[in-house]
N, C-alpha and C positions, 0 to 999 in steps of 0.2 A: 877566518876573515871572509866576510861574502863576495862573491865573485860580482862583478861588475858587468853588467849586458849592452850591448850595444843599442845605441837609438838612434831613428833615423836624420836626426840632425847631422852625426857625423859622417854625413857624406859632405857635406859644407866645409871639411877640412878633408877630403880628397879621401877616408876613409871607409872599407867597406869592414866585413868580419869572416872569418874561419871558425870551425867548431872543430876543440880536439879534446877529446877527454870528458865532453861533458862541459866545456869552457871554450869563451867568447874571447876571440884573442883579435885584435883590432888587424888591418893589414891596409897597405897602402894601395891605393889602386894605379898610383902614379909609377912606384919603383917596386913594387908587392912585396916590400918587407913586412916583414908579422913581427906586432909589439908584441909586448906583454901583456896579462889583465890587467896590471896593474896602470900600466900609461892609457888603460881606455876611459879618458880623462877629458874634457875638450882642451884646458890649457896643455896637455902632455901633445895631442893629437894639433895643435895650431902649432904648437912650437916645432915639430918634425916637417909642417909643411911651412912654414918660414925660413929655416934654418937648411934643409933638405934641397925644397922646388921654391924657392922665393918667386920665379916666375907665376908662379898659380896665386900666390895670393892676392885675396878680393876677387877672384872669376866668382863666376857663374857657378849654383850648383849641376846644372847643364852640362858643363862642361865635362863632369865625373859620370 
């Protein structure tokens, strides 16, 4: 299955990236958990900062 790359859109969901193995593993810049490849998704990546930091959603991507 192809690995999934990060784009810079997901900073707009509080999202940066980690490289390990050769693989783009999403991390949060709010609480710096590190997903999986697999949630490097925008619905996986909006749904952690709703669910997670409700407070951030709809800021600024300024604010990351």
């Amino acid at each position: 299955m192809p690995k999934r790359k990060y784009h810079k859109n997901y900073l707009d969901y509080g999202f940066t990236f980690l490289e390990r193995r050769n693989e783009q593993l999403p991390q949060c810049i709010i609480c710096h958990k590190t997903l999986s490849n697999d949630s490097m998704k925008p619905h996986q990546l909006k749904k952690h900062l709703s669910n997670v930091h409700p407070e951030f959603v709809g800021k600024e991507r300024q604010l990351f």
